[in-house]
mmCIF file of the N, C-alpha and C atoms, coordinates in Angstrom:
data_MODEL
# 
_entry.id   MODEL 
# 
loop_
_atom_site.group_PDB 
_atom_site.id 
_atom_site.type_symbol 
_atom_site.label_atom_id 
_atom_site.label_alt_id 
_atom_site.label_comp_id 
_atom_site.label_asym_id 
_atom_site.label_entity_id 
_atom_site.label_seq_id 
_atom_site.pdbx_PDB_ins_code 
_atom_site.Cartn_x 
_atom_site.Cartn_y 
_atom_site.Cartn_z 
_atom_site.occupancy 
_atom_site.B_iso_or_equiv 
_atom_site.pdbx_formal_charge 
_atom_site.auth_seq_id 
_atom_site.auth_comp_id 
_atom_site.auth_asym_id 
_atom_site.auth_atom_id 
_atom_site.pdbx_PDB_model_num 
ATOM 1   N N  . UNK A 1 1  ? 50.541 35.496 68.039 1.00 0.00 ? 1  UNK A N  1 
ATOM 2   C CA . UNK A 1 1  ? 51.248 34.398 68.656 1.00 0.00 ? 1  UNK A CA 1 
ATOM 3   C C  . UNK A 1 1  ? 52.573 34.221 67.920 1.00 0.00 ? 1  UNK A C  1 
ATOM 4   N N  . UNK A 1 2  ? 53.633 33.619 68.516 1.00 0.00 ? 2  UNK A N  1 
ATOM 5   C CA . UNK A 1 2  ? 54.967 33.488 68.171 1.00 0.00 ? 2  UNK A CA 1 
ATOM 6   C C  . UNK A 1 2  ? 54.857 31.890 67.608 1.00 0.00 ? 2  UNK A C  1 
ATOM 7   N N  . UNK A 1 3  ? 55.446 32.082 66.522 1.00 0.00 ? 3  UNK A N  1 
ATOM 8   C CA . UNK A 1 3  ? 55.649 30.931 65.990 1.00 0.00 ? 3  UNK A CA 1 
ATOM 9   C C  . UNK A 1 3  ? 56.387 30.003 66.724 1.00 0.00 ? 3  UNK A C  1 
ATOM 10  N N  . UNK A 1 4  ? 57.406 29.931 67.721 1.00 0.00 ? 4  UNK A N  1 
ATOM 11  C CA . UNK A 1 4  ? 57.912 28.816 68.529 1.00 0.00 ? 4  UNK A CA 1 
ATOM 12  C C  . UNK A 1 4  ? 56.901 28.398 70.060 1.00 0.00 ? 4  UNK A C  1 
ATOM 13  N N  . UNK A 1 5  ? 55.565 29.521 69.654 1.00 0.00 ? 5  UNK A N  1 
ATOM 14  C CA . UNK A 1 5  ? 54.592 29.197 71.027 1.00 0.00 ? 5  UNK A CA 1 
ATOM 15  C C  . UNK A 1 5  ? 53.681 28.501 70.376 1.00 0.00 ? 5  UNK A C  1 
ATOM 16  N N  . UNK A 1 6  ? 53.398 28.207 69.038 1.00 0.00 ? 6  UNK A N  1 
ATOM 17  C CA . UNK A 1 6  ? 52.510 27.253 68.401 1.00 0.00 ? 6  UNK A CA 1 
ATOM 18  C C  . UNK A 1 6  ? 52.348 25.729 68.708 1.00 0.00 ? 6  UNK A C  1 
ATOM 19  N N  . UNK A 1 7  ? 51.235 25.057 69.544 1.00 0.00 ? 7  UNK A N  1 
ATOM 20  C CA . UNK A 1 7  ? 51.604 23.581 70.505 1.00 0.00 ? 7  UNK A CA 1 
ATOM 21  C C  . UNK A 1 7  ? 51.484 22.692 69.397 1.00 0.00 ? 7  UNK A C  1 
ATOM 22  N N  . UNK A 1 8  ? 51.542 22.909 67.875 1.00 0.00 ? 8  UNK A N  1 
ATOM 23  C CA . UNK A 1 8  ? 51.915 21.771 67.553 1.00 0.00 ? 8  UNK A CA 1 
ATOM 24  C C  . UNK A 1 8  ? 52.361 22.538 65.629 1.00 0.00 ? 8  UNK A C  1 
ATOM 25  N N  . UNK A 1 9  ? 52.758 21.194 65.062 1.00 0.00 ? 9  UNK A N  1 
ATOM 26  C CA . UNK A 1 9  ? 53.990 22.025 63.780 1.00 0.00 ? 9  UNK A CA 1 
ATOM 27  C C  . UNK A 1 9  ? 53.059 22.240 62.670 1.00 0.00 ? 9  UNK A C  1 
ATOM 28  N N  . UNK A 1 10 ? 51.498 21.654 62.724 1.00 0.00 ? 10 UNK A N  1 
ATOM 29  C CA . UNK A 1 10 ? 50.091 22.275 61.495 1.00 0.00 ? 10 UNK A CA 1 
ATOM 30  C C  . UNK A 1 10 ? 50.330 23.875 62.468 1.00 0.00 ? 10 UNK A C  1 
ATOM 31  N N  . UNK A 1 11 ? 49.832 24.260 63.390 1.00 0.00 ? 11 UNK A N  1 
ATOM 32  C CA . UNK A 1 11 ? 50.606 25.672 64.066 1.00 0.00 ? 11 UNK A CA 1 
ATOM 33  C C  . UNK A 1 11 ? 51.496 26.674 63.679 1.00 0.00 ? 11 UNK A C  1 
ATOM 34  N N  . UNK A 1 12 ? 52.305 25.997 64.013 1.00 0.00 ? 12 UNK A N  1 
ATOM 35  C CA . UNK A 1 12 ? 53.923 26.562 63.472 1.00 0.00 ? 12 UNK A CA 1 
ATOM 36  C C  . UNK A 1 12 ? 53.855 27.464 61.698 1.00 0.00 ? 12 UNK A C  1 
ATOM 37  N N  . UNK A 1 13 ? 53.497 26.121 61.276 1.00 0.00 ? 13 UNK A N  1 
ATOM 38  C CA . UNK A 1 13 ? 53.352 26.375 59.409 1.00 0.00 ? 13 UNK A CA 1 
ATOM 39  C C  . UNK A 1 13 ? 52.202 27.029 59.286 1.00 0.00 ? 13 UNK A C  1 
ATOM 40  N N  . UNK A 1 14 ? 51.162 27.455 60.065 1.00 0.00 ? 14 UNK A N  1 
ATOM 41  C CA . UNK A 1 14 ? 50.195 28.864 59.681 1.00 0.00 ? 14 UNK A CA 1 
ATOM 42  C C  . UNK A 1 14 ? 50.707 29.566 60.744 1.00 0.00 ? 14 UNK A C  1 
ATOM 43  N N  . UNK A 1 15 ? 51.100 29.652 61.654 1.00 0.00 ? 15 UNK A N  1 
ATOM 44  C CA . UNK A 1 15 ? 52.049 30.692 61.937 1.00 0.00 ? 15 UNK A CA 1 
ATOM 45  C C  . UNK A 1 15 ? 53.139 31.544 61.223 1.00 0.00 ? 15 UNK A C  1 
ATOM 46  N N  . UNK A 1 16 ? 54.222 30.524 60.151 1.00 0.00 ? 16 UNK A N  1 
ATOM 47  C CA . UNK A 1 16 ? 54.780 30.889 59.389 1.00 0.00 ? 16 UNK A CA 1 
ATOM 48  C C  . UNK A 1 16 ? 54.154 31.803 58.162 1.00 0.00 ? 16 UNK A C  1 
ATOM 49  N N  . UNK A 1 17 ? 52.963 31.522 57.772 1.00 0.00 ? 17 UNK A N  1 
ATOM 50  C CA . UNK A 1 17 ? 52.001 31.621 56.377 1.00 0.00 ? 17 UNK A CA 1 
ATOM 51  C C  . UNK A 1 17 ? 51.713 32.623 56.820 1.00 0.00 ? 17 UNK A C  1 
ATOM 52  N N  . UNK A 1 18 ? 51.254 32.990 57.624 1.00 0.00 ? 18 UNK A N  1 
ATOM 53  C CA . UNK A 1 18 ? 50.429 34.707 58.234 1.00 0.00 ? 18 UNK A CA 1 
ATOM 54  C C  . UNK A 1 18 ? 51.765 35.742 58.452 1.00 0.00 ? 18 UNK A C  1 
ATOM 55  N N  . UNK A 1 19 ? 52.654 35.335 58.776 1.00 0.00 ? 19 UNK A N  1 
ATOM 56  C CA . UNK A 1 19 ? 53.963 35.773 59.000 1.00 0.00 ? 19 UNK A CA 1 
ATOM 57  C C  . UNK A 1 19 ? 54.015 36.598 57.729 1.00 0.00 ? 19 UNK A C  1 
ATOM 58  N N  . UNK A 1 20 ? 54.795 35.895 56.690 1.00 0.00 ? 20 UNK A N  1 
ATOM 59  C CA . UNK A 1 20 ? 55.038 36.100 55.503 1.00 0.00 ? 20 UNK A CA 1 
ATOM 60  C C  . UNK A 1 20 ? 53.768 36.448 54.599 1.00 0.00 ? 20 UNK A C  1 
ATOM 61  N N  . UNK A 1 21 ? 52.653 36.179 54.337 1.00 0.00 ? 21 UNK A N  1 
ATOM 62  C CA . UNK A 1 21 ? 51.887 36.854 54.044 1.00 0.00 ? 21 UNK A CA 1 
ATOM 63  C C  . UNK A 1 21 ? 51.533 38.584 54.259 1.00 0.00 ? 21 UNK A C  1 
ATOM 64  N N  . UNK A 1 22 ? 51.943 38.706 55.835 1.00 0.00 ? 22 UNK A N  1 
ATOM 65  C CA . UNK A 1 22 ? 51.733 39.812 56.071 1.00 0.00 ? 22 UNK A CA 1 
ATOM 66  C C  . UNK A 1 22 ? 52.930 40.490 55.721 1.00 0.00 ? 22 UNK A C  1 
ATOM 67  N N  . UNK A 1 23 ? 53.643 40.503 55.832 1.00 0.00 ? 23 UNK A N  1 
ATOM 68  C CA . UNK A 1 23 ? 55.314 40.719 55.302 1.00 0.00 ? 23 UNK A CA 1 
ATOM 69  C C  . UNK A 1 23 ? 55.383 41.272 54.041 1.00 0.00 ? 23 UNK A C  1 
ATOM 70  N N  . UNK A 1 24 ? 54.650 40.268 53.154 1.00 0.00 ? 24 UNK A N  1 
ATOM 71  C CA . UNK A 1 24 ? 54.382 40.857 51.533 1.00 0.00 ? 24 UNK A CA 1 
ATOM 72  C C  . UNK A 1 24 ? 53.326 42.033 51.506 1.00 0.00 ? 24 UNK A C  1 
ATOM 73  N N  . UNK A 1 25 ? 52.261 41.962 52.351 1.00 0.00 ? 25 UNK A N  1 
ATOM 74  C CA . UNK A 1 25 ? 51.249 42.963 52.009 1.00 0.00 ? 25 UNK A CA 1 
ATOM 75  C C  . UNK A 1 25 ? 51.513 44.302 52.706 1.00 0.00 ? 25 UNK A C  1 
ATOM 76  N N  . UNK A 1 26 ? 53.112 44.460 54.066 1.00 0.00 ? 26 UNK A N  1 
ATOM 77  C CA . UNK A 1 26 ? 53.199 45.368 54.066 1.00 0.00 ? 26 UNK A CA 1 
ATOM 78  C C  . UNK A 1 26 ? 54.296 46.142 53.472 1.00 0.00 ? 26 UNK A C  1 
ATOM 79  N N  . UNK A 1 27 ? 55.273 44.911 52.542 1.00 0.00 ? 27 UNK A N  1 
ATOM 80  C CA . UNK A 1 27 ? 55.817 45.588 51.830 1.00 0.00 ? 27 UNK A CA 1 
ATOM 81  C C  . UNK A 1 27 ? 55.267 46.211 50.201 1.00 0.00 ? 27 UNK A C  1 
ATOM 82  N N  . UNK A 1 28 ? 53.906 45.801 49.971 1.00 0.00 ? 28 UNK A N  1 
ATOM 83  C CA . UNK A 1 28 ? 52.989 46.413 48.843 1.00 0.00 ? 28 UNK A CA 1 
ATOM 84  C C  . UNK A 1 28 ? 52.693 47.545 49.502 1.00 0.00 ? 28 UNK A C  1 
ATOM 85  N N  . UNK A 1 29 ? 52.143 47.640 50.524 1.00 0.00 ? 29 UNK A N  1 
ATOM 86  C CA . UNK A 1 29 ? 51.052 49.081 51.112 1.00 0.00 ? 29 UNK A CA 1 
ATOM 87  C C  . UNK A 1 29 ? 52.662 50.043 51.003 1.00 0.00 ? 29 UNK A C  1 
ATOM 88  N N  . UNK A 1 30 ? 53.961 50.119 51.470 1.00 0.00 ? 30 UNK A N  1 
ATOM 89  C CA . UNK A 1 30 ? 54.934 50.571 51.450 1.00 0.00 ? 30 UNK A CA 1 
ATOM 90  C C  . UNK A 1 30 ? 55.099 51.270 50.289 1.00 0.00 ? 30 UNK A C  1 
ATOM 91  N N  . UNK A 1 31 ? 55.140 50.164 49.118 1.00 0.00 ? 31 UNK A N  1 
ATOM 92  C CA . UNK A 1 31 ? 55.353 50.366 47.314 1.00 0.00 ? 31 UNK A CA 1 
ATOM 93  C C  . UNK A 1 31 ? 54.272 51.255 46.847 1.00 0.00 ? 31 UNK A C  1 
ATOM 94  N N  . UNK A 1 32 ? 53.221 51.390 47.384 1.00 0.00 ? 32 UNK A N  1 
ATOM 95  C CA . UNK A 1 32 ? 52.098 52.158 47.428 1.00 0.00 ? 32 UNK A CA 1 
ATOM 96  C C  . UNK A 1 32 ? 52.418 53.648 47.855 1.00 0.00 ? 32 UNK A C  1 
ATOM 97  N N  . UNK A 1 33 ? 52.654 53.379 49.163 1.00 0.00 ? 33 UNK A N  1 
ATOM 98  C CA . UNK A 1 33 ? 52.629 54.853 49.648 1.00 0.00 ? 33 UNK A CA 1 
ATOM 99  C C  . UNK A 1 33 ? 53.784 55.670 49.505 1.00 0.00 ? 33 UNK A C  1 
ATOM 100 N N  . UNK A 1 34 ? 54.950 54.739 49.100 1.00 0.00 ? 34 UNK A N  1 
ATOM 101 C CA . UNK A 1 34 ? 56.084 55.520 48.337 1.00 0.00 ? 34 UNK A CA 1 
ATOM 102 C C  . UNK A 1 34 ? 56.746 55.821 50.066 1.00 0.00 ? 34 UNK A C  1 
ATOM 103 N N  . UNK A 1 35 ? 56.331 55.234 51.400 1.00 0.00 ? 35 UNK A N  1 
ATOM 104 C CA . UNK A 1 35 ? 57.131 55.419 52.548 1.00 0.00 ? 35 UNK A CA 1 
ATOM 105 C C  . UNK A 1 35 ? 57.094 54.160 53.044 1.00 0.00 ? 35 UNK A C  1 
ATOM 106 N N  . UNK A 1 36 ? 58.166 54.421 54.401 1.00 0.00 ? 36 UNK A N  1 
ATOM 107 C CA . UNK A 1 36 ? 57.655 52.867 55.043 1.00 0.00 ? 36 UNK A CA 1 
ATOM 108 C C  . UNK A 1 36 ? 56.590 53.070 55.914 1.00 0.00 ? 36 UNK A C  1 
ATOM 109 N N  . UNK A 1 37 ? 55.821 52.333 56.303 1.00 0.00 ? 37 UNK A N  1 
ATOM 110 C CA . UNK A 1 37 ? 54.722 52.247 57.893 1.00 0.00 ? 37 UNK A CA 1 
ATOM 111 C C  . UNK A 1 37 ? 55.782 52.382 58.734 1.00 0.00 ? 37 UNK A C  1 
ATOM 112 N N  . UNK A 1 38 ? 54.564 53.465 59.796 1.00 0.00 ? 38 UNK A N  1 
ATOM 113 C CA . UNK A 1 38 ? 55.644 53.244 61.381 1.00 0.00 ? 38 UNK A CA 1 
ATOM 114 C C  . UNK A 1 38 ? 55.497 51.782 61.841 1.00 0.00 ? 38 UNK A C  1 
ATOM 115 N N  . UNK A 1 39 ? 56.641 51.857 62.472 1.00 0.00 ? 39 UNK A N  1 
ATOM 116 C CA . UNK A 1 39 ? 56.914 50.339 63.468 1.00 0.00 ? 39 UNK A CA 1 
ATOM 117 C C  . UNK A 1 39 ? 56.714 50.753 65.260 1.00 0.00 ? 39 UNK A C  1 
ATOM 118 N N  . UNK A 1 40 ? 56.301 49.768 65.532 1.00 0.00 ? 40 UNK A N  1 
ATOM 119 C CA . UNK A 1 40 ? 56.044 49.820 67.496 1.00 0.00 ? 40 UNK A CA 1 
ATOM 120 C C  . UNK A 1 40 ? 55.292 50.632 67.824 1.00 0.00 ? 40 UNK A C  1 
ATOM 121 N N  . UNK A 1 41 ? 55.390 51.611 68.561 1.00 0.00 ? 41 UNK A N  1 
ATOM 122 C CA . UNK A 1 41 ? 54.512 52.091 69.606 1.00 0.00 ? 41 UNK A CA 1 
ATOM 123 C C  . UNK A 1 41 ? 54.138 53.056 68.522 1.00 0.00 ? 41 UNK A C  1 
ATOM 124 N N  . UNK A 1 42 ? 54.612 53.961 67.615 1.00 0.00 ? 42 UNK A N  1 
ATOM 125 C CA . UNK A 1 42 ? 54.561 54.627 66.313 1.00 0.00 ? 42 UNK A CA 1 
ATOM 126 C C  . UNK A 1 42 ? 53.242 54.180 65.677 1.00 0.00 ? 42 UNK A C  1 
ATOM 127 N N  . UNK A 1 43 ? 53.233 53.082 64.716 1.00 0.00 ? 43 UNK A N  1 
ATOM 128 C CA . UNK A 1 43 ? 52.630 52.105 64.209 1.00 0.00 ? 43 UNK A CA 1 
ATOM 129 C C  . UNK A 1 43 ? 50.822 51.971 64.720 1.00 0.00 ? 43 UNK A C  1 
ATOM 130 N N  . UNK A 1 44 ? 51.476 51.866 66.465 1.00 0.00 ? 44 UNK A N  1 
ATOM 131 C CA . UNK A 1 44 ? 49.985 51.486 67.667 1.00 0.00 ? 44 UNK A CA 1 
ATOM 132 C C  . UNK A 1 44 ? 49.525 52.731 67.336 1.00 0.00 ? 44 UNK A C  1 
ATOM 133 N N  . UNK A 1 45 ? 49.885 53.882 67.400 1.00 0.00 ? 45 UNK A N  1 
ATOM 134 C CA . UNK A 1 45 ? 49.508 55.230 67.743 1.00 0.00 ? 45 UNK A CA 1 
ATOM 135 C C  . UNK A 1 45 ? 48.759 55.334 66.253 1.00 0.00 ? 45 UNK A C  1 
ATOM 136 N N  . UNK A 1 46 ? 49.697 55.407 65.646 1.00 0.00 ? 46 UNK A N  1 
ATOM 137 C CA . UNK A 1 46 ? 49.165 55.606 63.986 1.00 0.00 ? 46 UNK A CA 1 
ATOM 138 C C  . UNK A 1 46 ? 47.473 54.623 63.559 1.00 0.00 ? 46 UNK A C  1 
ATOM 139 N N  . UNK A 1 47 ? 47.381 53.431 63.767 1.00 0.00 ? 47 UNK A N  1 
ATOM 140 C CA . UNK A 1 47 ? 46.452 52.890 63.926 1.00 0.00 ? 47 UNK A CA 1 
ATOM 141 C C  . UNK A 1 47 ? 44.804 53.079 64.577 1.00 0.00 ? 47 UNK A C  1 
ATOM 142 N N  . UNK A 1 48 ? 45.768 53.747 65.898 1.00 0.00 ? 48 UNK A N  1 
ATOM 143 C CA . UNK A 1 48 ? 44.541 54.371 66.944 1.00 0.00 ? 48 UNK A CA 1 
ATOM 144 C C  . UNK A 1 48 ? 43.899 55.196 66.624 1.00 0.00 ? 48 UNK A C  1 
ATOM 145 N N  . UNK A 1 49 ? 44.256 56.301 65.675 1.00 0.00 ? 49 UNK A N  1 
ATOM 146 C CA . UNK A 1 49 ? 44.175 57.384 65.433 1.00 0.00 ? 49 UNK A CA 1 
ATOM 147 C C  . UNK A 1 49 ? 43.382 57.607 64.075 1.00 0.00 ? 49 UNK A C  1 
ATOM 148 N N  . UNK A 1 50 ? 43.468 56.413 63.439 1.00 0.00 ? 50 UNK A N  1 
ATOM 149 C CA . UNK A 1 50 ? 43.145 56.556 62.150 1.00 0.00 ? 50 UNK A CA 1 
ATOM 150 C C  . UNK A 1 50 ? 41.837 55.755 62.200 1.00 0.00 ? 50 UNK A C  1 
ATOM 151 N N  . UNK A 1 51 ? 41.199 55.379 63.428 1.00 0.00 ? 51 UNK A N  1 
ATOM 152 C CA . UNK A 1 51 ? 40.164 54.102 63.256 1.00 0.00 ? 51 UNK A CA 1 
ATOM 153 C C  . UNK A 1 51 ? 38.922 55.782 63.844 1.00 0.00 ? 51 UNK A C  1 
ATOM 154 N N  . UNK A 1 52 ? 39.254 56.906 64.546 1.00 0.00 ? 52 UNK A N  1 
ATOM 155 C CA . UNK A 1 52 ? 38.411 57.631 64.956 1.00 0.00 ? 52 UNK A CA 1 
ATOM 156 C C  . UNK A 1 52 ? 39.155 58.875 65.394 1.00 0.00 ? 52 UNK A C  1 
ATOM 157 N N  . UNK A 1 53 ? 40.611 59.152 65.180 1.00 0.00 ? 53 UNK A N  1 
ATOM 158 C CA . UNK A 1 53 ? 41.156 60.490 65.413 1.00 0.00 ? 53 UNK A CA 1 
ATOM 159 C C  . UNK A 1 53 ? 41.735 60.910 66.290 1.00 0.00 ? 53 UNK A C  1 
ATOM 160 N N  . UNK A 1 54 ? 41.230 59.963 67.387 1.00 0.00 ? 54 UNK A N  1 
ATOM 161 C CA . UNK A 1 54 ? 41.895 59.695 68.809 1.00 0.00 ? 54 UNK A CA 1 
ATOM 162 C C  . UNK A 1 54 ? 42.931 59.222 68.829 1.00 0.00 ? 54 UNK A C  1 
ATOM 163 N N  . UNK A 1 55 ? 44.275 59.690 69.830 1.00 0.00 ? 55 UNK A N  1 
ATOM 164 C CA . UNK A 1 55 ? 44.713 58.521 70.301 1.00 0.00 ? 55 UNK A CA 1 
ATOM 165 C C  . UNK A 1 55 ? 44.467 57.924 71.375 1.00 0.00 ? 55 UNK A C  1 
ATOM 166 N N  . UNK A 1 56 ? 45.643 56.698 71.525 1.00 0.00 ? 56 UNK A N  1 
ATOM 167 C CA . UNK A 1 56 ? 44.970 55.957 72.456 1.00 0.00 ? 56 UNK A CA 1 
ATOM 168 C C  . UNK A 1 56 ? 44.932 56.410 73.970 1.00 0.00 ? 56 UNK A C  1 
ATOM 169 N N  . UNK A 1 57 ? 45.827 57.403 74.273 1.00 0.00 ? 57 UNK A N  1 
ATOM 170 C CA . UNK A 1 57 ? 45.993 58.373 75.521 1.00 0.00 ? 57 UNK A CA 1 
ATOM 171 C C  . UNK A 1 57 ? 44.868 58.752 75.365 1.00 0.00 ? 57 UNK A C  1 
ATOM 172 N N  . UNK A 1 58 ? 44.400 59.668 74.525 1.00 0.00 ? 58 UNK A N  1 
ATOM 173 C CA . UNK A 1 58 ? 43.112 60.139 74.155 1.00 0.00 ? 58 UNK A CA 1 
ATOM 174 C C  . UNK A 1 58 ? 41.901 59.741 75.333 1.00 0.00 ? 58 UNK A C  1 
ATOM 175 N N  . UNK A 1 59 ? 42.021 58.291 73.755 1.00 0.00 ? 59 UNK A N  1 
ATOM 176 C CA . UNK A 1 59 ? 40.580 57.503 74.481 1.00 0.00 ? 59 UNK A CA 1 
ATOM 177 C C  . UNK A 1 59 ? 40.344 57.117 75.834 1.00 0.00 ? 59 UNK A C  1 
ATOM 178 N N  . UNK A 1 60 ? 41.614 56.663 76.760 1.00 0.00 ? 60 UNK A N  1 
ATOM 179 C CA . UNK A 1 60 ? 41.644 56.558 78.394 1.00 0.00 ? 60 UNK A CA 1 
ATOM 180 C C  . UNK A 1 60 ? 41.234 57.629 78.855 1.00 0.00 ? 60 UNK A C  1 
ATOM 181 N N  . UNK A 1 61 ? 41.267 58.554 78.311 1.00 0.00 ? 61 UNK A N  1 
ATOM 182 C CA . UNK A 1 61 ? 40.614 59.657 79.415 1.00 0.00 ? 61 UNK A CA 1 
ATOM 183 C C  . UNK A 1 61 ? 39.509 60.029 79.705 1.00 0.00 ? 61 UNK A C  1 
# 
């Protein structure tokens, strides 16, 4: 969810908190792996793939 779609501002401010939380932990996994993570459809694919080998084209078929 987007932090300006949050219906009220206790919302908003754990919207913000998960934001930035995640922000830090993927700039550690980064500092870690010595690369950046893919971003977007990259990222989706990379994910898909790593939960069973498939991708997600794959698995639709």
């Amino acid at each position: 969810m987007a932090i300006e779609n949050a219906p009220t501002e206790k919302g908003k401010d754990g919207a913000r908190g998960l934001h930035k939380a995640t922000r830090a932990e993927e700039r550690k996994v980064e500092a870690e792996k010595g690369s950046d993570l893919a971003k977007g459809a990259d990222r989706f694919d990379e994910r898909s793939r790593s939960s069973d080998g498939k991708s997600a084209g794959e698995k639709q078929r």
